[in-house]
TIVEX-442329 format. One record per atom (N, C-alpha, C): residue number from 1; chain; atom name; x, y, z. Coordinates in Angstrom, 3 decimals. Example, Ala and Ser with C-alpha at 12.3 -4.5 7.8 and 13.67 -1.06 7.14 Angstrom:
<recs>
1, A, N, 13.190, -5.690, 7.800
1, A, CA, 12.300, -4.500, 7.800
1, A, C, 13.200, -3.300, 7.800
2, A, N, 12.850, -2.250, 7.080
2, A, CA, 13.670, -1.060, 7.140
2, A, C, 12.900, 0.030, 7.870
</recs>
This chain:
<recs>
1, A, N, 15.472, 22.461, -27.590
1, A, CA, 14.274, 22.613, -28.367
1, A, C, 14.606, 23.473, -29.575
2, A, N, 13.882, 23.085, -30.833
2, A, CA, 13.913, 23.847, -32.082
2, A, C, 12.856, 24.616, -32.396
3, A, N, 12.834, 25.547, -32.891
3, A, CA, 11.733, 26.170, -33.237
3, A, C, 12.045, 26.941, -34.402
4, A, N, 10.688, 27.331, -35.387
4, A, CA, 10.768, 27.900, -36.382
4, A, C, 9.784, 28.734, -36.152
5, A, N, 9.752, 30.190, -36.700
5, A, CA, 8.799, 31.216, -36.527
5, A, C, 8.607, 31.803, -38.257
6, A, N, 7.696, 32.453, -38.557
6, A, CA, 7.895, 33.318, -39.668
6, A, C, 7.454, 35.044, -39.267
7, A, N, 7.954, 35.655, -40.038
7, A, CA, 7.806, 36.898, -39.192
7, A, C, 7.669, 37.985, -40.776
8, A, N, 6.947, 38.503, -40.713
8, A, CA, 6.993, 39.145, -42.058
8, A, C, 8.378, 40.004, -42.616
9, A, N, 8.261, 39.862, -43.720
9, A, CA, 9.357, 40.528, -44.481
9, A, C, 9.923, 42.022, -43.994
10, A, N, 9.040, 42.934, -43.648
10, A, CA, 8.791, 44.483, -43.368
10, A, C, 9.881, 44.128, -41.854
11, A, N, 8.689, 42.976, -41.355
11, A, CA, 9.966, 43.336, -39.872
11, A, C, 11.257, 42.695, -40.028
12, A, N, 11.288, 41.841, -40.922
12, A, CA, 12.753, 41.174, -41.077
12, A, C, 13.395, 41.968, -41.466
13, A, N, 13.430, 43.243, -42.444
13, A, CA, 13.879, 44.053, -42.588
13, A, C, 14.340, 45.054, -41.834
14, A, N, 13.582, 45.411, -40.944
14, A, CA, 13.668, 46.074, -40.146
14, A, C, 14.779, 45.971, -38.571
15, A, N, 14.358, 44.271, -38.497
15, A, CA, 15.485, 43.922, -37.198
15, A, C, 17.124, 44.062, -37.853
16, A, N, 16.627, 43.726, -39.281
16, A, CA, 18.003, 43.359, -40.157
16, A, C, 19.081, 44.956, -39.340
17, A, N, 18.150, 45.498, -39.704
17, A, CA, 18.708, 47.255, -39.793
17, A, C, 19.317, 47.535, -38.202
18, A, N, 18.659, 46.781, -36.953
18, A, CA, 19.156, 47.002, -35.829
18, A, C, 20.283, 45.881, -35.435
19, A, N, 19.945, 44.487, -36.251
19, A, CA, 21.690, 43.790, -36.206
19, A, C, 22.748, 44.560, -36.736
20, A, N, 22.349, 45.157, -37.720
20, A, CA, 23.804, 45.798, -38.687
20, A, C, 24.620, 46.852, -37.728
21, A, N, 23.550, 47.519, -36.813
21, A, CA, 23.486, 49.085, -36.629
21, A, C, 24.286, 48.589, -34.963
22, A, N, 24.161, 47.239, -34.450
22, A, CA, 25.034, 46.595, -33.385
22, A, C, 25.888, 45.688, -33.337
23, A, N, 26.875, 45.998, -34.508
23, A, CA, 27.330, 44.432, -34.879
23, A, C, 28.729, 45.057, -34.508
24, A, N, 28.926, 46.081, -34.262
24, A, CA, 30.439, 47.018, -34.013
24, A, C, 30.464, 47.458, -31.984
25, A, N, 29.464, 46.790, -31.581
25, A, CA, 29.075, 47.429, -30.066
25, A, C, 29.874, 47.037, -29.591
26, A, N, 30.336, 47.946, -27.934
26, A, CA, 31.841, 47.183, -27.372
26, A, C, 31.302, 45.799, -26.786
27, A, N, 31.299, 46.001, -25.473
27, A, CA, 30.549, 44.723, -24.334
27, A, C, 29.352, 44.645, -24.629
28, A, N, 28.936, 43.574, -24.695
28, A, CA, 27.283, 43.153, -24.597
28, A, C, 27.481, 41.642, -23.822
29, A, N, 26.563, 41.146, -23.278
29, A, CA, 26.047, 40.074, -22.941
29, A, C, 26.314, 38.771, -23.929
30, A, N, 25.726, 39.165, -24.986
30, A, CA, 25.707, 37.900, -25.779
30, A, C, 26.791, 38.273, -27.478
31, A, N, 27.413, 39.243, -27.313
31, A, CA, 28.554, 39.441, -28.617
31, A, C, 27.578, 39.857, -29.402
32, A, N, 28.403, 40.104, -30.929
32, A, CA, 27.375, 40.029, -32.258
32, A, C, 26.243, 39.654, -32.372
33, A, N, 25.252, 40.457, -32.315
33, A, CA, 24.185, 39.503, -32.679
33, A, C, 23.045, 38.863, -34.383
34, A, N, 22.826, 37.883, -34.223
34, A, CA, 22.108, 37.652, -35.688
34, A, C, 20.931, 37.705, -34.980
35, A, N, 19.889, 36.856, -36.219
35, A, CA, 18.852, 36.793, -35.938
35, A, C, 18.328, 35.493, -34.735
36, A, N, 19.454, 34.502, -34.679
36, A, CA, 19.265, 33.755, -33.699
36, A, C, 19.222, 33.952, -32.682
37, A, N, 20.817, 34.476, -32.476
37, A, CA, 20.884, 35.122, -31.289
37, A, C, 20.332, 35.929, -30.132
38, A, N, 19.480, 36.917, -30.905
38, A, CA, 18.708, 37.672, -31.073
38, A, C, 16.978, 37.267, -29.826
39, A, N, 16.841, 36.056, -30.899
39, A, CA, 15.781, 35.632, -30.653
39, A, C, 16.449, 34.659, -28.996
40, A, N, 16.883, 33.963, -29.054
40, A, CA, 17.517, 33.345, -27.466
40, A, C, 17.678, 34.409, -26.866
41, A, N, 18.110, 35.395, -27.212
41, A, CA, 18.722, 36.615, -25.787
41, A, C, 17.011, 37.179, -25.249
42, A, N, 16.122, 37.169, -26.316
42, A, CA, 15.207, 37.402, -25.549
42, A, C, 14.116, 36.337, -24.865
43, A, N, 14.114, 35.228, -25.379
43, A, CA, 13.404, 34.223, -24.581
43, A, C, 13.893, 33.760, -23.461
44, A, N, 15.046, 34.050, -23.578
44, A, CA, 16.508, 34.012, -22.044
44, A, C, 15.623, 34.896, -20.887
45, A, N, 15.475, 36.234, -21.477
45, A, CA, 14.655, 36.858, -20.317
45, A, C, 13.605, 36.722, -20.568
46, A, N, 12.931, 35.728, -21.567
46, A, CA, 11.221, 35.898, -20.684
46, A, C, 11.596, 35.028, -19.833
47, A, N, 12.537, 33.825, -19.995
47, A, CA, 12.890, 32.394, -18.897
47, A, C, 12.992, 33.429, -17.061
48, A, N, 13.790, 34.385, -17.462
48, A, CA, 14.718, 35.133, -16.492
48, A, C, 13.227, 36.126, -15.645
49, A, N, 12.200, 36.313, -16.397
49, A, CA, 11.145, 36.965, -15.695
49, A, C, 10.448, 36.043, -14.721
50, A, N, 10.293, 34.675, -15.319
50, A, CA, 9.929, 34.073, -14.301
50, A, C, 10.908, 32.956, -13.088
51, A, N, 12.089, 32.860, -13.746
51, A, CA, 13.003, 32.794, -12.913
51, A, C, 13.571, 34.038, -11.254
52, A, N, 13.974, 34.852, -11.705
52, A, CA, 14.359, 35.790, -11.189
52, A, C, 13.905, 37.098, -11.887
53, A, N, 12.583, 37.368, -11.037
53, A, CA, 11.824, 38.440, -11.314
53, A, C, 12.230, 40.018, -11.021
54, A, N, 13.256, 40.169, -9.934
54, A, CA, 13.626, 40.995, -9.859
54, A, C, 14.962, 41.572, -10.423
55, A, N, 15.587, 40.479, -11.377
55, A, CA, 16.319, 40.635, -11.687
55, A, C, 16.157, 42.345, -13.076
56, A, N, 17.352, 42.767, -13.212
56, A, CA, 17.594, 43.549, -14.518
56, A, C, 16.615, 43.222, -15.655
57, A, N, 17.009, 41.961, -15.941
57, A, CA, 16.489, 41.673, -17.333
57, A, C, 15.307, 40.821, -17.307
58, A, N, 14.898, 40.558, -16.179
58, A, CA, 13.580, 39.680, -15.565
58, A, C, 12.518, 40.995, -15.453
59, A, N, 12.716, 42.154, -15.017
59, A, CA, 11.600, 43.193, -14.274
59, A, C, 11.641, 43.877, -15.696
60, A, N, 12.395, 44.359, -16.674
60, A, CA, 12.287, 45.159, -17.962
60, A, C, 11.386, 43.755, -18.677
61, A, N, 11.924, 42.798, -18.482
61, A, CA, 11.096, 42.135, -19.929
61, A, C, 9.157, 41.778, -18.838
62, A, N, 8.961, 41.628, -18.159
62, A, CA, 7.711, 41.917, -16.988
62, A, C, 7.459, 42.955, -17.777
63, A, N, 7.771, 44.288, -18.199
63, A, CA, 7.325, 45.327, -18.115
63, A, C, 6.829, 45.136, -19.706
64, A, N, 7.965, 44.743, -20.634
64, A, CA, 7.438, 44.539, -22.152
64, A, C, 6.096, 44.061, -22.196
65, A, N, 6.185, 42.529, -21.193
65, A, CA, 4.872, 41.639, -21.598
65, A, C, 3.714, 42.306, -21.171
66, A, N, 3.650, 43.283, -20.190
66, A, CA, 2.744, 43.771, -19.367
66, A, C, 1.965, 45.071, -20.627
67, A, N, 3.134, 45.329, -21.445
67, A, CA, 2.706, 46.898, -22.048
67, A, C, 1.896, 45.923, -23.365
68, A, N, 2.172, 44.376, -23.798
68, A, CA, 0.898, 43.888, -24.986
68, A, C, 0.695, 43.032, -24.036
69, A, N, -0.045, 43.432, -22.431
69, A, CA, -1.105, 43.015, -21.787
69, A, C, -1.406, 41.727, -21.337
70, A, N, 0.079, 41.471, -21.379
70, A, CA, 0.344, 39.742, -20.751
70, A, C, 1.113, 40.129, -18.766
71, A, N, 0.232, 39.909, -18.260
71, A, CA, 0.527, 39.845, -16.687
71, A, C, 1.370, 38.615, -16.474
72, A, N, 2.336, 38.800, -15.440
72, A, CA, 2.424, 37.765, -15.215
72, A, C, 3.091, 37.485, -13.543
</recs>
């Protein structure tokens, strides 16, 4: 599946500043990240919340959706 989002300038700026600020990190999960990347590593764990809920990255991202009041 493809998808296109728009996201305002202020925050594009802003994520810009946390790719740059992880683009030198040792181990990660998913390497370098852009803005693609980025965006899959986290729809990976909303997949992963309702996949395997107790997982690491399943029970933290539960907790994101829960704090802008999405139960699930």
């Amino acid at each position: 599946m493809k998808i296109t989002i728009t996201i305002s300038d202020a925050n594009a700026e802003l994520i810009g500043h946390f790719l740059e600020a992880t683009q030198d990190v040792g181990f990660s999960t998913h390497g370098p990240l852009d803005m693609a990347k980025l965006t899959r590593l986290l729809l990976e764990d909303v997949a992963l919340m309702v996949r395997r809920p107790g997982s690491w990255e399943g029970a933290n991202m539960a907790t994101v959706m829960t704090s802008h009041g999405y139960e699930f």
